[in-house]
gemmi code that builds the backbone of each chain (N, CA, C; Angstrom):
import gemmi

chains = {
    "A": [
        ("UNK", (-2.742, -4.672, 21.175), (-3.283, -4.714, 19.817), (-2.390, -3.914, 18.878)),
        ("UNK", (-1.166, -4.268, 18.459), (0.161, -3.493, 17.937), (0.026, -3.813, 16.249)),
        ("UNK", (-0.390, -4.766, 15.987), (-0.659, -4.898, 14.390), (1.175, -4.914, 14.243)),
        ("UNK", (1.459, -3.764, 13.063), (2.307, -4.380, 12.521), (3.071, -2.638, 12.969)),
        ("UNK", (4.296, -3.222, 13.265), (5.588, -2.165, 14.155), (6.344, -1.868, 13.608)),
        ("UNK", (7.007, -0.772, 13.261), (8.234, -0.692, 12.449), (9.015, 0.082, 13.508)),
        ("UNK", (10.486, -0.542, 13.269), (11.213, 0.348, 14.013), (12.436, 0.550, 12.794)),
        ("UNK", (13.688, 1.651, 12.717), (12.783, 2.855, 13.452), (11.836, 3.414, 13.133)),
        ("UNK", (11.310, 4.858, 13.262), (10.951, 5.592, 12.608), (11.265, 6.595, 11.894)),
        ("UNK", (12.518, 7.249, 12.270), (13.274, 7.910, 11.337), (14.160, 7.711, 11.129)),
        ("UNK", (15.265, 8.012, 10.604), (16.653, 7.906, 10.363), (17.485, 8.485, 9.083)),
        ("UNK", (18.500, 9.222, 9.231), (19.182, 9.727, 8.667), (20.423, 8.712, 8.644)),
        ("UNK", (20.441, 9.188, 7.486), (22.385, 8.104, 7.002), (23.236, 8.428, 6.167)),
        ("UNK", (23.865, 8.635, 6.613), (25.274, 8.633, 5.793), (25.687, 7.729, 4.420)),
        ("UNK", (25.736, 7.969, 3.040), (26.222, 8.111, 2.060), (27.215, 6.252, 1.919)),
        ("UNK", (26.658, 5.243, 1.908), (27.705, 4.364, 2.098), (27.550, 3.520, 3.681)),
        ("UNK", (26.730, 3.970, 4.034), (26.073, 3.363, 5.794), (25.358, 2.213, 5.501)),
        ("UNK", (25.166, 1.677, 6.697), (24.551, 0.186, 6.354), (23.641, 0.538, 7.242)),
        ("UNK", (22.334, -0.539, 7.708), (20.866, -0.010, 8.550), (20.345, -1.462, 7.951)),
        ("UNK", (19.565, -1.291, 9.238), (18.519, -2.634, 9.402), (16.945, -2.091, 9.702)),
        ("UNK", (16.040, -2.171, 8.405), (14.717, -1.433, 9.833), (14.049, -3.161, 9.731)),
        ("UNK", (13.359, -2.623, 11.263), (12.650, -4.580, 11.603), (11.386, -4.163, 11.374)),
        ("UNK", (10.379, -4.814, 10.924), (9.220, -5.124, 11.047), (8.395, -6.406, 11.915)),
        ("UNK", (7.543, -6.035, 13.054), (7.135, -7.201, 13.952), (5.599, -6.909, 13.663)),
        ("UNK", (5.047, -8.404, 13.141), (3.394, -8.473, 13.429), (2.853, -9.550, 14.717)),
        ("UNK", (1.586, -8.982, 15.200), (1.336, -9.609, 15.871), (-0.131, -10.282, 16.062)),
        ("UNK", (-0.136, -10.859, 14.324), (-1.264, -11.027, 13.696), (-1.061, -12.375, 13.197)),
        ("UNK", (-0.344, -13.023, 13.356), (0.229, -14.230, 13.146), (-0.292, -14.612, 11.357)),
        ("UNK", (0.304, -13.221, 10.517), (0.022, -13.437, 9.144), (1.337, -13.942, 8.451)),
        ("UNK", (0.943, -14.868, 7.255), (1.976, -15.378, 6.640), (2.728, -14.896, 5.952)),
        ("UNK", (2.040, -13.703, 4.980), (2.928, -12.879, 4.326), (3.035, -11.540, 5.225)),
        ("UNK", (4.289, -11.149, 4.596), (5.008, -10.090, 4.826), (5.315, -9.310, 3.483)),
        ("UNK", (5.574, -8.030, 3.821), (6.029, -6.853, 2.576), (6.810, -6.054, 3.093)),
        ("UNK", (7.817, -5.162, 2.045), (8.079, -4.465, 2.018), (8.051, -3.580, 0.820)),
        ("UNK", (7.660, -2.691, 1.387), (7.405, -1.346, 0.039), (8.370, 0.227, 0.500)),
        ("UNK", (7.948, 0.766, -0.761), (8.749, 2.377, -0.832), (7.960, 2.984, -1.280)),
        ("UNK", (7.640, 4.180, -0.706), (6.494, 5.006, -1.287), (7.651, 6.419, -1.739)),
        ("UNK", (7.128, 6.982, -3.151), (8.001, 8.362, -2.985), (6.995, 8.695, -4.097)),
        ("UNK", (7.248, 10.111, -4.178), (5.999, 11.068, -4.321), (5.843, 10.802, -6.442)),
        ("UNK", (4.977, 10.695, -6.966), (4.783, 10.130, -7.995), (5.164, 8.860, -8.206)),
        ("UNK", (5.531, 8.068, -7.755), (5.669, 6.935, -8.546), (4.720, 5.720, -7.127)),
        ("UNK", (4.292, 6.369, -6.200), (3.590, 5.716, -5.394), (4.310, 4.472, -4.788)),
        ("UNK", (3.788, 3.320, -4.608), (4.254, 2.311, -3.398), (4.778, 1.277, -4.294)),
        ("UNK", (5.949, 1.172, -4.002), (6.582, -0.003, -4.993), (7.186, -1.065, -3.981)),
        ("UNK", (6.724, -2.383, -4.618), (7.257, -3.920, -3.921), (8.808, -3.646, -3.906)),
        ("UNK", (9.119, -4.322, -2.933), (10.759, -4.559, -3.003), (10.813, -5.763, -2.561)),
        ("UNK", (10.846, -6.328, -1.399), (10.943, -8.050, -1.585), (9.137, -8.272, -0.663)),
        ("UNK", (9.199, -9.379, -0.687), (8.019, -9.959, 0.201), (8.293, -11.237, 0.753)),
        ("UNK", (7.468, -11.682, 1.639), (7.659, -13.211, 1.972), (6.568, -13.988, 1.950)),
        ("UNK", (6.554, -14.879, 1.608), (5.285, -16.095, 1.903), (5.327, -16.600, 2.953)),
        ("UNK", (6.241, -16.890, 3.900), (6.412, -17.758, 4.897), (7.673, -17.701, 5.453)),
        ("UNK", (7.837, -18.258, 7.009), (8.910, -18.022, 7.436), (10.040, -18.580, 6.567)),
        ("UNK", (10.832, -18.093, 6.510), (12.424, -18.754, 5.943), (12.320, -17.990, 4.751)),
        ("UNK", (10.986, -17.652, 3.904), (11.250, -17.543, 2.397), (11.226, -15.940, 2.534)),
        ("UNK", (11.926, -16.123, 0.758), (12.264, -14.435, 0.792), (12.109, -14.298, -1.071)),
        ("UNK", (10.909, -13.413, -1.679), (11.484, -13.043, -2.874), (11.546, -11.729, -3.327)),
        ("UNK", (11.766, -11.598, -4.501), (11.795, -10.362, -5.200), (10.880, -9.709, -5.436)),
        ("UNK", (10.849, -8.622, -5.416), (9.913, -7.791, -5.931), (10.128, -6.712, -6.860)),
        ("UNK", (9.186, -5.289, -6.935), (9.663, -4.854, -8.298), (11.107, -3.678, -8.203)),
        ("UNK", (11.704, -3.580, -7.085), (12.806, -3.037, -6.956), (13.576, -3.296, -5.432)),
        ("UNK", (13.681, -4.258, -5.679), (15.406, -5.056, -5.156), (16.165, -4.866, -4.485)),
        ("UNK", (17.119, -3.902, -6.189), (18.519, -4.098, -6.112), (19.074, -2.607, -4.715)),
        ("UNK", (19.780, -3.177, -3.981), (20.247, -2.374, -3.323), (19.812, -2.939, -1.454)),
        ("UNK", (19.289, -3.829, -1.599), (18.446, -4.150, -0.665), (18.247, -5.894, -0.600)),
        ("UNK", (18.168, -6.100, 0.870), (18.099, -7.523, 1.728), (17.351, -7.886, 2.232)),
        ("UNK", (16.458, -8.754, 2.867), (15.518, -9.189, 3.698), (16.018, -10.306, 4.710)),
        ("UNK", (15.482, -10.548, 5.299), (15.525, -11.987, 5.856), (14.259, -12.337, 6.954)),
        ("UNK", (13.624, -13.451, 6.646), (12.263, -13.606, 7.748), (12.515, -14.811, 8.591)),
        ("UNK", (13.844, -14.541, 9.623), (13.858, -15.908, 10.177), (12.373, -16.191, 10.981)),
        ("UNK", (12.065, -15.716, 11.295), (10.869, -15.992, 12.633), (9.476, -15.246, 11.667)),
        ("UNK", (8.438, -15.956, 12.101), (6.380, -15.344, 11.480), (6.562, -14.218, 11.477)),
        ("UNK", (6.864, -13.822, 12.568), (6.510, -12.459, 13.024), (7.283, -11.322, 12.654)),
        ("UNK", (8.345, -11.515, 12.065), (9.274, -10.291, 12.298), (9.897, -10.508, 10.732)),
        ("UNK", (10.102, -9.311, 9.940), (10.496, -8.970, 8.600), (11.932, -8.217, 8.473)),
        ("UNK", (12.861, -8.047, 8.019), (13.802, -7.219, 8.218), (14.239, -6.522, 6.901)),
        ("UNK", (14.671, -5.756, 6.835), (15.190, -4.581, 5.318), (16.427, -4.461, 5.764)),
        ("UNK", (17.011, -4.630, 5.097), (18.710, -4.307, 5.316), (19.320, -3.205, 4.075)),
        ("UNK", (19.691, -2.557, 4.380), (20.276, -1.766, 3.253), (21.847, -1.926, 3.208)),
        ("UNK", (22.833, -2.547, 2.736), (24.266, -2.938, 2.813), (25.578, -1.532, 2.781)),
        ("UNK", (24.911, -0.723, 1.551), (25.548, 0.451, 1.474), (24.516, 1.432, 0.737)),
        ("UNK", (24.249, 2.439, 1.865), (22.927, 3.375, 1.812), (23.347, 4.144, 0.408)),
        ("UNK", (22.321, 4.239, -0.194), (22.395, 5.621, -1.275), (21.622, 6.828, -1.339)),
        ("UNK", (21.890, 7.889, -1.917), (21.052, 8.827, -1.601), (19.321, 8.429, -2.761)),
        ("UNK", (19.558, 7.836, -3.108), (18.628, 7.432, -4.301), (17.663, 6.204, -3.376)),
        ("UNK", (18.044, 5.780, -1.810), (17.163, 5.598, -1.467), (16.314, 6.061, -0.125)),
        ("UNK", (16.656, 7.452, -0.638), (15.865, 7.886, 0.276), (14.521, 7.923, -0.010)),
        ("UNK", (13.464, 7.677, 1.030), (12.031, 7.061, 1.199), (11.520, 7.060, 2.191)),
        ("UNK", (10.048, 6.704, 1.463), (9.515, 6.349, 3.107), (8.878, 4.787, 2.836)),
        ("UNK", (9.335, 3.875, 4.239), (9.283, 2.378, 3.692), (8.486, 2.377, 4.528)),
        ("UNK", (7.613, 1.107, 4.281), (6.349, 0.614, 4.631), (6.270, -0.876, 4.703)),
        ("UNK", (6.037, -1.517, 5.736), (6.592, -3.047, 5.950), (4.287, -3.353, 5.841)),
        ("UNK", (4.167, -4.490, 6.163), (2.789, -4.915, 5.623), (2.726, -5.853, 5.854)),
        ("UNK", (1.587, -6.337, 6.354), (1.115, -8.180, 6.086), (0.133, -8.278, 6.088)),
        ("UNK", (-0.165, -9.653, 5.754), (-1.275, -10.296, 5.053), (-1.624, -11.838, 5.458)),
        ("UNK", (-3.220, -12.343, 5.140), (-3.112, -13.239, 5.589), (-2.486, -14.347, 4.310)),
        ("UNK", (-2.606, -15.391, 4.167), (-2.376, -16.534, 3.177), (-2.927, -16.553, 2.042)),
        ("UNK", (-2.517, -17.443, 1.266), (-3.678, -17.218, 0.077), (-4.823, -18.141, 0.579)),
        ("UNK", (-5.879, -18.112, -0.078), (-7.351, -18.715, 0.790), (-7.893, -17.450, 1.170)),
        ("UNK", (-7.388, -16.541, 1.930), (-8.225, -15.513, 2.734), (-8.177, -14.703, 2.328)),
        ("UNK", (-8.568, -13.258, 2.488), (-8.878, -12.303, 2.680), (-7.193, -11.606, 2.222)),
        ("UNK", (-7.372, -11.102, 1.253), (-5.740, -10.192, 0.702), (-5.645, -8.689, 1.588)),
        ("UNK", (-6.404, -8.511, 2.309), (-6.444, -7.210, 3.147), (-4.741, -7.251, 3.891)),
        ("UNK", (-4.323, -5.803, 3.473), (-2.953, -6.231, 3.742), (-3.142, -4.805, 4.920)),
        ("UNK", (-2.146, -5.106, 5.897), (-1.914, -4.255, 7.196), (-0.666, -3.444, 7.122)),
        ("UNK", (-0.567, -2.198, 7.480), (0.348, -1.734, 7.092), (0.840, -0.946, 8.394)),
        ("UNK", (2.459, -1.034, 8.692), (3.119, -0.060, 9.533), (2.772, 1.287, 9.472)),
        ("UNK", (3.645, 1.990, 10.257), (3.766, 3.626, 10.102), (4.569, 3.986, 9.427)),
        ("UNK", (5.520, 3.337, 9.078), (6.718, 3.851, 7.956), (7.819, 4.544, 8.598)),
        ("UNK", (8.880, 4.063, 8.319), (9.863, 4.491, 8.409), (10.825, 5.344, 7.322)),
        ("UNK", (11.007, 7.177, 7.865), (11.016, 7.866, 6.923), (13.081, 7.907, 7.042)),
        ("UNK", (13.608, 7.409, 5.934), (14.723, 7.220, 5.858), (15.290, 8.438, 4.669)),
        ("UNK", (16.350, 9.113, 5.143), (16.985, 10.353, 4.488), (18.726, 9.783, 4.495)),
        ("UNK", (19.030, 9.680, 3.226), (20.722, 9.165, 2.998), (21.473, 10.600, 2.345)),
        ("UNK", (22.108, 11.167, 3.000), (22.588, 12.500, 2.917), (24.249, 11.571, 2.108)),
    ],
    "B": [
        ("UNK", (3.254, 1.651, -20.095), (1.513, 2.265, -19.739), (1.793, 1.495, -18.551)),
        ("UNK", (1.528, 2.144, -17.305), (1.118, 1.029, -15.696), (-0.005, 0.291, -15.785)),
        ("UNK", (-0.379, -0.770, -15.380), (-1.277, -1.655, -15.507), (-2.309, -1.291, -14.122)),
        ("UNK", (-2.314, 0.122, -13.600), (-3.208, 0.520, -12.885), (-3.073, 1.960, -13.078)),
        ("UNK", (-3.973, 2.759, -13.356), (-3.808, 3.854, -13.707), (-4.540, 5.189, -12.978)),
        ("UNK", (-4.259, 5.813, -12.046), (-5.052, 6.916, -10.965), (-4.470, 8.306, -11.287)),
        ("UNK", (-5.678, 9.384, -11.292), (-5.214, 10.871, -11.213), (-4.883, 10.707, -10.087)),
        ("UNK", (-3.394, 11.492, -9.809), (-3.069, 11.798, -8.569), (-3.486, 12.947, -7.701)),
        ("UNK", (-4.748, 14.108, -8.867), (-5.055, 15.055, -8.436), (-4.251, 15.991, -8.156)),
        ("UNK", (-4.037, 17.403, -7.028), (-5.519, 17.030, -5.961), (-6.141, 17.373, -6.339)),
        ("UNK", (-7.390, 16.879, -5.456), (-8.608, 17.244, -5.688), (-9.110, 17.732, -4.020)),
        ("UNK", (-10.230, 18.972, -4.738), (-10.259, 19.975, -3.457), (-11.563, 20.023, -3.091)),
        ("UNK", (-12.742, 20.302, -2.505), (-14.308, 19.402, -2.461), (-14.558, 20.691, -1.719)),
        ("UNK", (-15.947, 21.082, -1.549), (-16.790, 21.569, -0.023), (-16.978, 20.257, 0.673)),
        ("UNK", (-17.394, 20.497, 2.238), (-18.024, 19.721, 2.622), (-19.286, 19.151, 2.470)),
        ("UNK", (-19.536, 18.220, 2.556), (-21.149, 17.904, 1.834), (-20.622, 17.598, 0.989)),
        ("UNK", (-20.188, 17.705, -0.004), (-20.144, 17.216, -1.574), (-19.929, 15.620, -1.674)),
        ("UNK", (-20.672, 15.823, -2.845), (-20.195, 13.759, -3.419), (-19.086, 13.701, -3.916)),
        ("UNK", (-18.180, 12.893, -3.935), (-16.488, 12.791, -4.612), (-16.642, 11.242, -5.351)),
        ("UNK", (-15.879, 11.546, -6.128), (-16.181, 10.379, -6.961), (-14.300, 10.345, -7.633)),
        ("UNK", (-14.150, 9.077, -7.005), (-12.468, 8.585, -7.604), (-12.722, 7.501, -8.137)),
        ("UNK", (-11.821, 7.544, -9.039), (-11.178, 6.525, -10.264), (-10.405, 5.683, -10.358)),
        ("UNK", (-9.878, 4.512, -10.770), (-8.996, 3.918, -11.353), (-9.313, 3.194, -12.525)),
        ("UNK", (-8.431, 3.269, -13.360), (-8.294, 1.951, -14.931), (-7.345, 1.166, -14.430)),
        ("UNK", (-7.803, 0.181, -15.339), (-6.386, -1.066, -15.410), (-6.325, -1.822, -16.567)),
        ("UNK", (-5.431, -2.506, -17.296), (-5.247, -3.390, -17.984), (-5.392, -4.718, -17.894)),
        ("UNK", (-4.721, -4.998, -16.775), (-4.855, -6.862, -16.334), (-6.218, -7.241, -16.586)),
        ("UNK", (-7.043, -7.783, -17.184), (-7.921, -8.651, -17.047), (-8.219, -9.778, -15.963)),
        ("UNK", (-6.954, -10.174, -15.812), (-6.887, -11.449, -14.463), (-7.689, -10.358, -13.664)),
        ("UNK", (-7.148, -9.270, -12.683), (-7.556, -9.139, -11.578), (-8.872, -9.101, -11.479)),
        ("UNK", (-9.245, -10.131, -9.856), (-10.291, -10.100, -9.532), (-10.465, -9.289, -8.593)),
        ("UNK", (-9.651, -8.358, -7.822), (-9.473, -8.256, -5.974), (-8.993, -6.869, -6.211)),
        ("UNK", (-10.271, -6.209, -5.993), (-10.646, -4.492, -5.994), (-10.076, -3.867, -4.522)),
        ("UNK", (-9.730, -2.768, -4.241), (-8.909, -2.625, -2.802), (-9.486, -1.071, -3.085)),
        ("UNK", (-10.074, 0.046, -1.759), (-9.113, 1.029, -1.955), (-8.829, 1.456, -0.728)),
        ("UNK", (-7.784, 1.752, -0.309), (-7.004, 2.192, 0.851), (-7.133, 3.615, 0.979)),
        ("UNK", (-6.979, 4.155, 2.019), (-6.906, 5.580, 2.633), (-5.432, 5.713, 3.211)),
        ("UNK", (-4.750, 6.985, 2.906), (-3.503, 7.008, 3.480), (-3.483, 8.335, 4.165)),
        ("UNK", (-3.499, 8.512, 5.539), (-3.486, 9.947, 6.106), (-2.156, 10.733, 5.407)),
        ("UNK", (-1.737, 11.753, 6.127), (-0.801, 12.387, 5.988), (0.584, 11.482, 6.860)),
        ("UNK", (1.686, 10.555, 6.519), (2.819, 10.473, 7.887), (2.177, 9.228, 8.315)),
        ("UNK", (0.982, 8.605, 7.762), (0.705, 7.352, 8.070), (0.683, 6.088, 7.052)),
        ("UNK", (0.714, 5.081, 7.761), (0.498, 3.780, 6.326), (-0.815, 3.829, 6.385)),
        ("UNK", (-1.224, 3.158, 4.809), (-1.947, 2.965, 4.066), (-3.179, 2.050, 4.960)),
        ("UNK", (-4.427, 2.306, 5.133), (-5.664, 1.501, 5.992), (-6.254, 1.190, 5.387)),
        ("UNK", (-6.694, -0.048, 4.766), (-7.828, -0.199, 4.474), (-9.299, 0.151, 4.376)),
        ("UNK", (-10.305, 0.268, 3.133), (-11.342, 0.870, 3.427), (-12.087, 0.362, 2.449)),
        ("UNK", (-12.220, -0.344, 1.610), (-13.181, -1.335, 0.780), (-12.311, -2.053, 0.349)),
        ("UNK", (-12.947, -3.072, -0.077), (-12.724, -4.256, -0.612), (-13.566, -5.011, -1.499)),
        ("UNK", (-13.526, -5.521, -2.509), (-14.469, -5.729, -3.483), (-13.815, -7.165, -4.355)),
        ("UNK", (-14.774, -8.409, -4.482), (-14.198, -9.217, -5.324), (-14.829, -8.957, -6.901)),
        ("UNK", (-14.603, -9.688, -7.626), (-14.923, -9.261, -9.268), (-15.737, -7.971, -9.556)),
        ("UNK", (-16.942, -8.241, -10.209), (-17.711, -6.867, -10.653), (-18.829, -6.674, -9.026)),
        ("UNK", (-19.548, -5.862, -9.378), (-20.153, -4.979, -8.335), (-20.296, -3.973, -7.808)),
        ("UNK", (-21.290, -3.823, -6.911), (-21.086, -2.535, -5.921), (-20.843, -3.167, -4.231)),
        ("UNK", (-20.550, -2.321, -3.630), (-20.071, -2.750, -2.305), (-20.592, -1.296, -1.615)),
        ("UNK", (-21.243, -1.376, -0.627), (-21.348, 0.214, -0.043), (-21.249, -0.191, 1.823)),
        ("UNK", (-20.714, 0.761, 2.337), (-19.995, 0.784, 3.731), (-20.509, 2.287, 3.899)),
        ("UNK", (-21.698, 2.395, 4.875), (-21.626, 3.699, 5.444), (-21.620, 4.668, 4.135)),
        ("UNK", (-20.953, 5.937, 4.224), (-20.824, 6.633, 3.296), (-20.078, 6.567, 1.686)),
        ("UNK", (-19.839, 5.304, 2.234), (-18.388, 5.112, 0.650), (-19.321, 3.930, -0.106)),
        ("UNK", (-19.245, 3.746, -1.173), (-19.807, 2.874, -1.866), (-18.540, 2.716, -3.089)),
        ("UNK", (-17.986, 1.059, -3.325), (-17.138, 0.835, -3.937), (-17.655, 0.441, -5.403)),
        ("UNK", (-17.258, 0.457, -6.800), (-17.782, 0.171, -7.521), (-16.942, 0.057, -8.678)),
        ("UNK", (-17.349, -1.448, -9.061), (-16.195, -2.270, -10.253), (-16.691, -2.724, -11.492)),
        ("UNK", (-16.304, -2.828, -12.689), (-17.056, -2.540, -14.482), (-15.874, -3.071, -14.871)),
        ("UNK", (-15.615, -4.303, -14.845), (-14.822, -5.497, -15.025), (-15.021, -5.175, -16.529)),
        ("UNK", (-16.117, -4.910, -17.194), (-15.985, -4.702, -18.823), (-15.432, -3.959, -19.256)),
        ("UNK", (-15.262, -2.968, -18.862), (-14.328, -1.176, -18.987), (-13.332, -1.316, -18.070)),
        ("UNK", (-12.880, -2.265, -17.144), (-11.597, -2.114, -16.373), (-11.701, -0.944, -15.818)),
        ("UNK", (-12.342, -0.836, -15.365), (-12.558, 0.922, -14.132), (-13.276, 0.559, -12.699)),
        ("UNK", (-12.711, 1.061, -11.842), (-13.396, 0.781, -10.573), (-13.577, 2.437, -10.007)),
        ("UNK", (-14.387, 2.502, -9.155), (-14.922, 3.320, -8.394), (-14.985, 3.865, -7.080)),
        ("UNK", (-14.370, 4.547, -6.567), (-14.941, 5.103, -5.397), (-15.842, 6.157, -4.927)),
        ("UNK", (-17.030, 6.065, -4.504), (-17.830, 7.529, -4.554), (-18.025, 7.559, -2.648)),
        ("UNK", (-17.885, 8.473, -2.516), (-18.036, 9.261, -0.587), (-19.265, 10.300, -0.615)),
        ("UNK", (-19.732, 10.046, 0.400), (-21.273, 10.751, -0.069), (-20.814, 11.485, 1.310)),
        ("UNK", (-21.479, 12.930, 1.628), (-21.435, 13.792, 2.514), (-19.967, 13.888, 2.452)),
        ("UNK", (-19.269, 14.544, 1.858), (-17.632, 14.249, 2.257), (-17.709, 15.032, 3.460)),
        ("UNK", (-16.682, 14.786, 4.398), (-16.002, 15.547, 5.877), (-14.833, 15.798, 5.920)),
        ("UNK", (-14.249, 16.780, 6.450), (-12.925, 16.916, 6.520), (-12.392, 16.289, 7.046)),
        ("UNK", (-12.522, 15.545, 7.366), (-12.164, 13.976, 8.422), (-11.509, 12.787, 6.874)),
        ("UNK", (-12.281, 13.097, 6.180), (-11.933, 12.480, 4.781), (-11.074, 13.004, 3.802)),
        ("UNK", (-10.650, 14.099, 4.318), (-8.986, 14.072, 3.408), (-7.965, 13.516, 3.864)),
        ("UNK", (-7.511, 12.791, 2.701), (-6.542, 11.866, 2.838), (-5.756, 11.840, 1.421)),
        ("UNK", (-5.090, 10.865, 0.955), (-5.164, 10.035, -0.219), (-5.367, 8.618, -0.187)),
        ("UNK", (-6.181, 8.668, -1.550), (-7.485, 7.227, -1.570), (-6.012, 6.346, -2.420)),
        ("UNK", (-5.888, 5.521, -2.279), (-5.094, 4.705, -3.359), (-5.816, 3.131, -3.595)),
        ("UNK", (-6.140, 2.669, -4.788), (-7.042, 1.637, -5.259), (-5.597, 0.563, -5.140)),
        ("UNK", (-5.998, -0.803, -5.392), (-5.110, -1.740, -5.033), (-5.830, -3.007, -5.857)),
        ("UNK", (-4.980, -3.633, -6.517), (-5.884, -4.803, -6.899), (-4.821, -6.087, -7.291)),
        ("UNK", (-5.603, -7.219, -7.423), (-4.652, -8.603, -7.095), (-4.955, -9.181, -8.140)),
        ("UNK", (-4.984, -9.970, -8.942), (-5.111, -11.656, -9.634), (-5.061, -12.500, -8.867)),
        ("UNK", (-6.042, -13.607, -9.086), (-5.825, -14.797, -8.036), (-4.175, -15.617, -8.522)),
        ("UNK", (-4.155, -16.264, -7.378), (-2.420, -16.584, -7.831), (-1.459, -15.940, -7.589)),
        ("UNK", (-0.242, -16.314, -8.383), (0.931, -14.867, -8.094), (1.059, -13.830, -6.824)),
        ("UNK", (0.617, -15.389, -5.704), (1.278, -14.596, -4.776), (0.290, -13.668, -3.763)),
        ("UNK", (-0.695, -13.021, -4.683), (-1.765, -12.188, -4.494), (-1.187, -10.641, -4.158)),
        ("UNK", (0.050, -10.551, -4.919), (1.006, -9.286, -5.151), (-0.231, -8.315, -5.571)),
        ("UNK", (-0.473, -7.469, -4.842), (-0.946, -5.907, -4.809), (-0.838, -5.170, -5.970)),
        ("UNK", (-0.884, -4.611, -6.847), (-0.865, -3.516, -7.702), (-1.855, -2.466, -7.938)),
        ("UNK", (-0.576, -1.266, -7.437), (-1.044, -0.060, -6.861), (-1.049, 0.547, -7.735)),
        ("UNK", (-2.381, 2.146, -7.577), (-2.369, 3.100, -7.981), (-1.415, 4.292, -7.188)),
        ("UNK", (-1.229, 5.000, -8.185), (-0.322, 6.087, -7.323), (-0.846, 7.170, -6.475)),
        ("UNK", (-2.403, 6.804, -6.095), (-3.033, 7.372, -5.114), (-3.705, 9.137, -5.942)),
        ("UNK", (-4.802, 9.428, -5.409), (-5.702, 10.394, -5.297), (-5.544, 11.535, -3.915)),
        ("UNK", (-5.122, 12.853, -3.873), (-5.228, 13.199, -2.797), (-6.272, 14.387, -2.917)),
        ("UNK", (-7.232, 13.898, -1.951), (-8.416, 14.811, -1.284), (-8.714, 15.611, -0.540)),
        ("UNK", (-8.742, 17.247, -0.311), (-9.195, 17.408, 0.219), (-10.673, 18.523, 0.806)),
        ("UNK", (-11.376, 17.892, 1.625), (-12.658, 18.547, 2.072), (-12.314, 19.408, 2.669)),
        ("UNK", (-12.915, 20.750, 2.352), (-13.087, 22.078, 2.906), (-14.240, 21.896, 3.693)),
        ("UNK", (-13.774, 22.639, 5.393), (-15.052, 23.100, 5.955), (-16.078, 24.417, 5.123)),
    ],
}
model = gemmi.Model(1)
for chain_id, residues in chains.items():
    chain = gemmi.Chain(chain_id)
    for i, (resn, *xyz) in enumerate(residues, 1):
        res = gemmi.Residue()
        res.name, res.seqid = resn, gemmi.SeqId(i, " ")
        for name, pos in zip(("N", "CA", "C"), xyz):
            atom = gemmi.Atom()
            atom.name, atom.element = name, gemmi.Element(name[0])
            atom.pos, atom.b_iso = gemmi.Position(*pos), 0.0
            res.add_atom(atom)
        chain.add_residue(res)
    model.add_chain(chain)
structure = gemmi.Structure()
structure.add_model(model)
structure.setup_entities()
């Protein structure tokens, strides 16, 4: 009964580093999220998905990748780390529209870009 | 102006006490009232849920929405120290996805 997994859980990076964190549900929900939580400005969208293959925007982006080949599994890519994103990310899902918007949320992965 | 609006507090309680949290909003669309609990180092859990106006009550929490004033409600009756957290409200428009818009959370906590 794993709900929704993030790996990793921590990680430190280097200034210009690249990183992948995965997100796996095992809730067979259609949407997917990714968010950033940091202290005042609370949990902000960065991309989401509706469905496998798709990928959009959300309210902060730039700096950042997704890709949802497979239901189950979400990915964050960061291309070249900044210290400006250091955070703590939070992957999520949900069921479809029709149902119930109750969204599920990881443990977060607390990322530090030195 | 954010189109969801929460004291971030804190806020500090006895045990026993009634707590009573807040949110405003602007959107009119939203129908889809949320408020989540976030421990300390954990994601965000669910803990009411509410469609348009109403009350909703679960055990000790009773959720409560004034679609005319754009304010929703959370009140916790007997608080426990088991119940500090931060509360963060969440709400949707039908459509669009059913994209979330968050408050920047309430943090609580109950004194033994």
């Amino acid at each position: 009964n794993a709900g929704v997994t993030q790996t990793p859980k921590f990680r430190v990076l280097k200034t210009g580093q690249s990183m992948t964190l995965l997100c796996a549900q095992d809730m067979n929900h259609e949407y997917m999220y990714w968010y950033r939580q940091d202290p005042g400005m609370g949990l902000r969208l960065i991309h989401y998905s509706v469905g496998e293959g798709t990928t959009a925007k959300g309210e902060v982006p730039d700096g950042y990748n997704v890709s949802r080949l497979k239901k189950q599994n979400f990915l964050l890519g960061l291309e070249s780390a900044a210290p400006s994103q250091t955070s703590v990310y939070f992957c999520a899902s949900s069921y479809s529209i029709g149902r119930d918007t109750e969204a599920f949320f990881g443990q977060g992965t607390r990322l530090t870009v030195v | 102006q954010k189109e969801v609006e929460q004291d971030p507090g804190p806020l500090s309680v006895p045990e026993g006490a009634i707590v009573s949290l807040n949110c405003t909003y602007s959107n009119s669309a939203f129908q889809y009232f949320m408020w989540y609990r976030q421990y300390s180092r954990k994601g965000p859990e669910l803990l009411m849920y509410t469609y348009s106006s109403g009350n909703k009550e679960d055990g000790r929490f009773t959720a409560q929405v004034d679609k005319s004033s754009k304010y929703i409600s959370l009140f916790i009756r007997d608080s426990q120290p088991s119940d500090s957290a931060t509360y963060l409200c969440a709400m949707s428009a039908p459509g669009n996805n059913r994209k979330l818009i968050w408050g920047l959370g309430t943090s609580l906590a109950v004194n033994p």
